[in-house]
TORVEX-415393 format. One line per 2 residues: number of its first residue (from 1); for each residue x, y, z of N, C-alpha, C. Coordinates in steps of 0.05 Angstrom, whole numbers, plus 5000, padded with zeros to 4 digits. Layout:
<rs>
NUM = X:Y:Z:X:Y:Z:X:Y:Z ~ ...
</rs>
This chain:
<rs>
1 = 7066:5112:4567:7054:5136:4579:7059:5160:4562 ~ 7076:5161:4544:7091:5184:4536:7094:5211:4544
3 = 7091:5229:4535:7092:5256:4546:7077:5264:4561 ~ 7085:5288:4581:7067:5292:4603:7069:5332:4607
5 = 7054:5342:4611:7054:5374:4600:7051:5370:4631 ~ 7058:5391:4648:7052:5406:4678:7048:5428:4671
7 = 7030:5441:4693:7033:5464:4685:7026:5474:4721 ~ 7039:5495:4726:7039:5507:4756:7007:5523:4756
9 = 6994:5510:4772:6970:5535:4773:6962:5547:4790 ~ 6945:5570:4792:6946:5592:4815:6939:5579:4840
11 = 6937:5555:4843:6928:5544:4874:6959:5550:4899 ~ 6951:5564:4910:6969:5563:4941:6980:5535:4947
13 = 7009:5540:4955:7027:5516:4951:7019:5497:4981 ~ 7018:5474:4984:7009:5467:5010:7028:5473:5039
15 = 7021:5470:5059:7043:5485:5079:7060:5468:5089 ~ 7081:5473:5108:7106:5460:5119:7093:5432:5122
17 = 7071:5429:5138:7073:5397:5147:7066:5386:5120 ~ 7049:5396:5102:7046:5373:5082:7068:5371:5063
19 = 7082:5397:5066:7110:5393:5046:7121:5367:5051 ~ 7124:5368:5081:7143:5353:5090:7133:5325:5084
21 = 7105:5314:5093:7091:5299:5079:7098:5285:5054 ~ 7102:5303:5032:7098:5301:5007:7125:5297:5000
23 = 7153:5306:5018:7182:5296:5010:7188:5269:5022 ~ 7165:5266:5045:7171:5232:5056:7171:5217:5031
25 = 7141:5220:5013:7133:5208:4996:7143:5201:4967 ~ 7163:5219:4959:7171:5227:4933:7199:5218:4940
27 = 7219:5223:4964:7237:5226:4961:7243:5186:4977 ~ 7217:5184:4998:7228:5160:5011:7224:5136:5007
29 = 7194:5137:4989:7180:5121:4979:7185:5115:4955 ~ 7198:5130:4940:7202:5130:4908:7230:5147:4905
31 = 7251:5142:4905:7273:5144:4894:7288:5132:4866 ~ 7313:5159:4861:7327:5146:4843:7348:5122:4836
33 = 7348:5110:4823:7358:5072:4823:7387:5082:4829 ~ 7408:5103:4823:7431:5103:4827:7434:5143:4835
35 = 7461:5141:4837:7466:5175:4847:7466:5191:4832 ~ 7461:5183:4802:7455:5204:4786:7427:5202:4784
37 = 7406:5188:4786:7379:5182:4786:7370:5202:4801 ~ 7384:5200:4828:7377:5205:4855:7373:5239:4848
39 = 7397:5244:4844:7404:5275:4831:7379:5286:4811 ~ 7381:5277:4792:7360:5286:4770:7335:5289:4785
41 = 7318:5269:4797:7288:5275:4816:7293:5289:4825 ~ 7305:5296:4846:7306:5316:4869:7307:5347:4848
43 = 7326:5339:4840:7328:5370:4812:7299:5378:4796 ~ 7288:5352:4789:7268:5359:4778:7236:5366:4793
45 = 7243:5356:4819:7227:5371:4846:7228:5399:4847 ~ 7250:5402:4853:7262:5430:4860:7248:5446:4839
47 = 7259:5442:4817:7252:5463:4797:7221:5462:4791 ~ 7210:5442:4799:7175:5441:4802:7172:5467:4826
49 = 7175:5458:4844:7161:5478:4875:7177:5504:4854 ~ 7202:5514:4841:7203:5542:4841:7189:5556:4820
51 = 7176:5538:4801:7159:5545:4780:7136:5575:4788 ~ 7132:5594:4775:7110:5610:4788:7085:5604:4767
53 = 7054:5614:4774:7033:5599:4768:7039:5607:4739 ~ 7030:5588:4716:7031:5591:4680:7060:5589:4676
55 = 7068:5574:4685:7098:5559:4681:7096:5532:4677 ~ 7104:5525:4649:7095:5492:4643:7123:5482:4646
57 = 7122:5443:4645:7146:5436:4639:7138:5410:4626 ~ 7150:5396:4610:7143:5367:4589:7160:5358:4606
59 = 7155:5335:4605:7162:5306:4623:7169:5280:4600 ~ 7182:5270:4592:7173:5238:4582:7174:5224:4596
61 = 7165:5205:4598:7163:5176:4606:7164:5157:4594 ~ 7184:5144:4605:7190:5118:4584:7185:5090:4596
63 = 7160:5075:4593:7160:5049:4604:7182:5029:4599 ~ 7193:5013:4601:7210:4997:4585:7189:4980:4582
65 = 7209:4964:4556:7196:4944:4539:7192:4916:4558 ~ 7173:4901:4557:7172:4873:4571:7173:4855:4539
67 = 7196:4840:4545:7209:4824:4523:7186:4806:4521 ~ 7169:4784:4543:7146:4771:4541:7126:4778:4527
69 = 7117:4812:4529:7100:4814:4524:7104:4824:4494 ~ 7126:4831:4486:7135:4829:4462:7126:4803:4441
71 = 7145:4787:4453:7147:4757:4437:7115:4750:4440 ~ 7105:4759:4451:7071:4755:4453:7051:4760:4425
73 = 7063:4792:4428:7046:4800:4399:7061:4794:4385 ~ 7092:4782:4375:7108:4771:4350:7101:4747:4348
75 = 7082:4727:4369:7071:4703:4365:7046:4706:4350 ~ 7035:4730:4356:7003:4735:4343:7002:4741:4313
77 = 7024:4754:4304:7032:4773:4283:7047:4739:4260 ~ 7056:4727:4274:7072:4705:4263:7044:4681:4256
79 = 7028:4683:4270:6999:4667:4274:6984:4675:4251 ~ 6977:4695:4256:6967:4698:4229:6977:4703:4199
81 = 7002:4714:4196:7014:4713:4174:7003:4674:4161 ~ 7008:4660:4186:7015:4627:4177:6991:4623:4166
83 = 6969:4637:4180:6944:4626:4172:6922:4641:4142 ~ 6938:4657:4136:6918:4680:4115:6931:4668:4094
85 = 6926:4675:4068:6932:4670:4048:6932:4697:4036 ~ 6931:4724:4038:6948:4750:4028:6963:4752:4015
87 = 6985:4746:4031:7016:4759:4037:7027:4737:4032 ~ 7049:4744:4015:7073:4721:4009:7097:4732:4021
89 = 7094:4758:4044:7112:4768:4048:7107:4780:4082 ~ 7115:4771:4091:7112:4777:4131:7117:4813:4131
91 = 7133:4824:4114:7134:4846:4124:7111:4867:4106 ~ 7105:4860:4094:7081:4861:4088:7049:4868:4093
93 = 7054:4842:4111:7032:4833:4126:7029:4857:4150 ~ 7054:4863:4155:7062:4876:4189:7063:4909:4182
95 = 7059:4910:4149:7055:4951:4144:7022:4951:4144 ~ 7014:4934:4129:6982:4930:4131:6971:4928:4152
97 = 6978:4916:4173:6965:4916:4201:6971:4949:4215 ~ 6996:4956:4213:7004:4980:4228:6986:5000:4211
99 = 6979:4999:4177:6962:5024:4167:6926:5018:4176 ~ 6927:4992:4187:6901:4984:4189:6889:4994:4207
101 = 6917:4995:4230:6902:5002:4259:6917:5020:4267 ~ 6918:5039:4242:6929:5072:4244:6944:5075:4265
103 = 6969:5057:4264:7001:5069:4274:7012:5073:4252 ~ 7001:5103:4241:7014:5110:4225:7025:5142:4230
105 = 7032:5156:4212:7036:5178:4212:7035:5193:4186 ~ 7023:5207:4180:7014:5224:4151:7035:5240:4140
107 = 7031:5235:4118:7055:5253:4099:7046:5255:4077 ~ 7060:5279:4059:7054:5283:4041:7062:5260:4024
109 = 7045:5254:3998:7058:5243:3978:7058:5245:3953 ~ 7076:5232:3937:7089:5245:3916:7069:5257:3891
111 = 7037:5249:3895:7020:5268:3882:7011:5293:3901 ~ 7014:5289:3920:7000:5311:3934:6986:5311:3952
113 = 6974:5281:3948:6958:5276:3975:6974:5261:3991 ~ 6957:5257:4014:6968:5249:4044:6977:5217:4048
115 = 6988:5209:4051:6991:5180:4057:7006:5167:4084 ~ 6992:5143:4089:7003:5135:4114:7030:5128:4108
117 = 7045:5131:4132:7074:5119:4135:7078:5105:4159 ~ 7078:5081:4158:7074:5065:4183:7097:5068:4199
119 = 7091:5073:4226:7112:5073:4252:7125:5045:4269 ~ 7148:5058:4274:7165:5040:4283:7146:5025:4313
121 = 7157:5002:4313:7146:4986:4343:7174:4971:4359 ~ 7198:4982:4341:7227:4976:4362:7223:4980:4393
123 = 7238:4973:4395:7234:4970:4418:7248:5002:4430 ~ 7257:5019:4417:7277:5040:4410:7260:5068:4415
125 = 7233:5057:4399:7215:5076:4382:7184:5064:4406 ~ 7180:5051:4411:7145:5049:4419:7149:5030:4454
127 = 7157:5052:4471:7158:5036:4502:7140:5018:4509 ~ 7137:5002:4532:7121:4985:4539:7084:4999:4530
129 = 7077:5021:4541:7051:5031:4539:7051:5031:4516 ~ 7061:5048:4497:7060:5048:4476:7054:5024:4461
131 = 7070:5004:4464:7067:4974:4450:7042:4969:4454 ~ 7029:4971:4478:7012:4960:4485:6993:4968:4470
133 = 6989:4990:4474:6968:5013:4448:6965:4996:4425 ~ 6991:4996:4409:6996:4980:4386:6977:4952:4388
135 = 6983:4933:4405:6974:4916:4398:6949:4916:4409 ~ 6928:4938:4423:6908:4938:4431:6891:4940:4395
137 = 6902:4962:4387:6890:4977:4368:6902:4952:4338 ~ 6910:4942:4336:6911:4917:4314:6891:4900:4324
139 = 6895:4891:4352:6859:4874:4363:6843:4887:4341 ~ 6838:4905:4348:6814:4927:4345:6815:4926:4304
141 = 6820:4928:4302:6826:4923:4275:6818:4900:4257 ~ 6834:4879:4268:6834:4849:4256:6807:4846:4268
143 = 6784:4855:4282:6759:4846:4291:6738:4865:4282 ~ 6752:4887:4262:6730:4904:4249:6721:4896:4221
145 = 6708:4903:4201:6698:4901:4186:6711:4892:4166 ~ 6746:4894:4168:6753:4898:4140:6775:4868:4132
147 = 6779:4857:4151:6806:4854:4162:6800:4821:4146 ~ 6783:4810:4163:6780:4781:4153:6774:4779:4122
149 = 6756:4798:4119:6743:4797:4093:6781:4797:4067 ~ 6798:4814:4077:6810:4819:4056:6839:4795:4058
151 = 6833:4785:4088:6852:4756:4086:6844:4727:4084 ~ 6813:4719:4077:6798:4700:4073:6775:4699:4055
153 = 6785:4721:4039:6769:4718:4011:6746:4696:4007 ~ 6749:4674:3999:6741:4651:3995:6724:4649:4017
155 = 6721:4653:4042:6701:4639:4064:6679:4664:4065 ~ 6657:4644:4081:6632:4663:4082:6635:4680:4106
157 = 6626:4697:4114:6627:4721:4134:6625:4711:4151 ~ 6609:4683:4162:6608:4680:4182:6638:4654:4188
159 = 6639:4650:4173:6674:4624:4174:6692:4647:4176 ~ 6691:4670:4161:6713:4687:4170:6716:4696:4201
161 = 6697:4701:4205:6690:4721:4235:6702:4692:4249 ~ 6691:4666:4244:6700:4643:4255:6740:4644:4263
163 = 6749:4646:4231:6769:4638:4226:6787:4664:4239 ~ 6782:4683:4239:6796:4701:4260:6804:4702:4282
165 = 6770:4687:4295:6777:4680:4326:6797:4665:4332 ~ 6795:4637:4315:6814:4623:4319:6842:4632:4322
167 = 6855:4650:4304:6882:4660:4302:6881:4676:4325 ~ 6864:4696:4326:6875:4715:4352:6863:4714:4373
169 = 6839:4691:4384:6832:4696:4398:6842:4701:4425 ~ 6860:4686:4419:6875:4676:4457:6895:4695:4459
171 = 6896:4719:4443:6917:4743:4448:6897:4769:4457 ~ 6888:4762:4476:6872:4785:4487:6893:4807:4508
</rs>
């Protein structure tokens, strides 16, 4: 989900009963996992309702990682390395996909122009949503124009488009 901007706006705050409403909901329905959890929400309530209107606050959000769904796209990523003939080198394989399907990030380089620098997918660096992104946008990639053509040289366009499905199809 990553970052989240609020911002307080001139709308009139709702009244006692829906407050009250709205602390059943936040505070009874959705609590913090331990007593410092508990602490931090309520704090970060609080300091929401005292905000006055054009008062922002950033939020992150951090999904955690699903280890399955991890080992999912390291089965897809491992799949095709087995199957292309490219790369004699897996990590390789895995900067080319990340510049392919622009998880990257731009920087200068050492002539002057811009170049990608591919981003982390630790588990440290890219939460569950995030991952997900990632491996939405490598789909998206390995099924565009460029992808088969430059790991199946030798086959005709239409055996490539073939031979793609095969590797990734069942990683939807």
């Amino acid at each position: 989900m990553g970052t989240i901007t609020l911002v307080r706006t001139d709308k009139q705050l709702p009244d006692a009963a829906a407050l009250a409403g709205a602390r059943s909901l936040l505070f009874g329905a959705f609590d913090g996992a331990n007593k410092e959890a508990r602490s931090n929400w309520r704090r970060l309530w609080k300091r929401l309702m005292g905000f006055e209107p054009g008062e922002f606050m950033r939020v992150d959000v951090v999904q955690p990682r699903s280890g399955p769904f991890h080992r999912y796209h390291m089965a897809l990523e491992q799949r095709l390395f087995d199957s292309q003939e490219r790369f004699d080198d897996f990590e390789q394989l895995r900067y080319w996909l990340k510049v392919g399907a622009a998880w990257v990030t731009w920087a200068a380089g050492p002539a002057g122009g811009v170049v990608p620098i591919p981003r982390s997918v630790s588990y440290r660096k890219a939460d569950e949503d995030e991952f997900r992104e990632f491996h939405d946008k490598v789909l998206g990639f390995l099924r565009g124009p460029h992808a088969a053509k430059y790991l199946w040289r030798h086959l005709s366009d239409a055996d490539r488009a073939e031979m793609m499905e095969r590797v990734i199809g069942s990683f939807e």
